[in-house]
N, C-alpha and C positions, 0 to 999 in steps of 0.2 A: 504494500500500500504506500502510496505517496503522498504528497501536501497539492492542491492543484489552486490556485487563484481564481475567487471570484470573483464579480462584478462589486465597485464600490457601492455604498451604501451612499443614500442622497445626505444625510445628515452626521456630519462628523458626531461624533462622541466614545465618549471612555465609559467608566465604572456604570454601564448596561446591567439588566438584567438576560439571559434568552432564556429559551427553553422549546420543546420541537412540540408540536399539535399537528397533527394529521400531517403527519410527512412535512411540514415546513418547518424553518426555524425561524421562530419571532425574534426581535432585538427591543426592548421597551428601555424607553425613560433613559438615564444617563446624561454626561456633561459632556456637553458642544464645544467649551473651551469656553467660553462663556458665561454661561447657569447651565442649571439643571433642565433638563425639558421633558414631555410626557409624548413625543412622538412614538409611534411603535413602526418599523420596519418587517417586511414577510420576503424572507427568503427564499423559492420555489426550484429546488434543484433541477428537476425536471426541465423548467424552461428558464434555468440558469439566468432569472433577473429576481430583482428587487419589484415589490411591490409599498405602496404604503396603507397602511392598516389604521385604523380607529384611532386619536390620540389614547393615553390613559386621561381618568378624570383630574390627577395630580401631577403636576412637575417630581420626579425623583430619581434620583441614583442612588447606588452601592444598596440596594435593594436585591430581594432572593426573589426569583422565579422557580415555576413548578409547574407543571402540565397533569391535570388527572382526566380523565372519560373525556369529553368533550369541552373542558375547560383550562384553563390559563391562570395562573394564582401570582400576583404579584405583591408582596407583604414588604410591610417597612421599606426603610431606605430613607433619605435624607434631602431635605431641601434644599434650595438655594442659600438660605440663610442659616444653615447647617442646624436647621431644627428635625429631630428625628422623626418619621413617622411613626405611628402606631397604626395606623389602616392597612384593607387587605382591598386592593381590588380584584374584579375575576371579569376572564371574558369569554363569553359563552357563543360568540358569532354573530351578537346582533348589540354588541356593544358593550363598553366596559363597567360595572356595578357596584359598590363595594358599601350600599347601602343594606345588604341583608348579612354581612359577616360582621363576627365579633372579635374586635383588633386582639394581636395577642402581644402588647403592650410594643412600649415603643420601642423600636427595634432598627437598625444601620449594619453597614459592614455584615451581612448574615450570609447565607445558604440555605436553601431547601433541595429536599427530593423526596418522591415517592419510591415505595418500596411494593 
């Protein structure tokens, strides 16, 4: 197996979250060089381009992503103004929510995954 280069992403940034959902790889939230921002980028190997996807409802980075069933979990991570979040958004494919989950305090610098 080898490294092979893909196409750039439309919006620079670092300390991203991703995570893969139905065969593509998301890129959410992260620093532009900038601030923090809540764009999400959809990687589609298949037809080797970038797409763009839903913002998140929040600006953030160094947040943990996670993919379970047909969902997207984006928890904590930190703002521009280096306040931590405590919220969890989720996206389900018709848009980002984080009105029905209960933060699991506030949280930066993390990781998730399902087992």
């Amino acid at each position: 197996m080898s490294w092979i280069k893909i196409p750039d992403m439309s919006t620079r940034r670092g300390c991203h979250s991703m995570a893969i959902l139905q065969e593509k790889l998301y890129v959410m939230g992260g620093y532009n060089g900038d601030n923090m921002v809540s764009s999400v980028e959809i990687y589609d190997p298949r037809a080797n381009e970038w797409m763009t996807g839903e913002s998140m409802n929040n600006d953030r980075g160094y947040a943990a992503a996670a993919a379970l069933g047909d969902s997207l979990f984006v928890i904590g991570g930190v703002t521009d103004g280096a306040d931590v979040l405590e919220s969890i958004e989720c996206y389900k494919g018709d848009g980002w929510d984080c009105s029905s989950l209960k933060g699991v305090g506030r949280r930066g610098y993390l990781s998730a995954t399902v087992i």
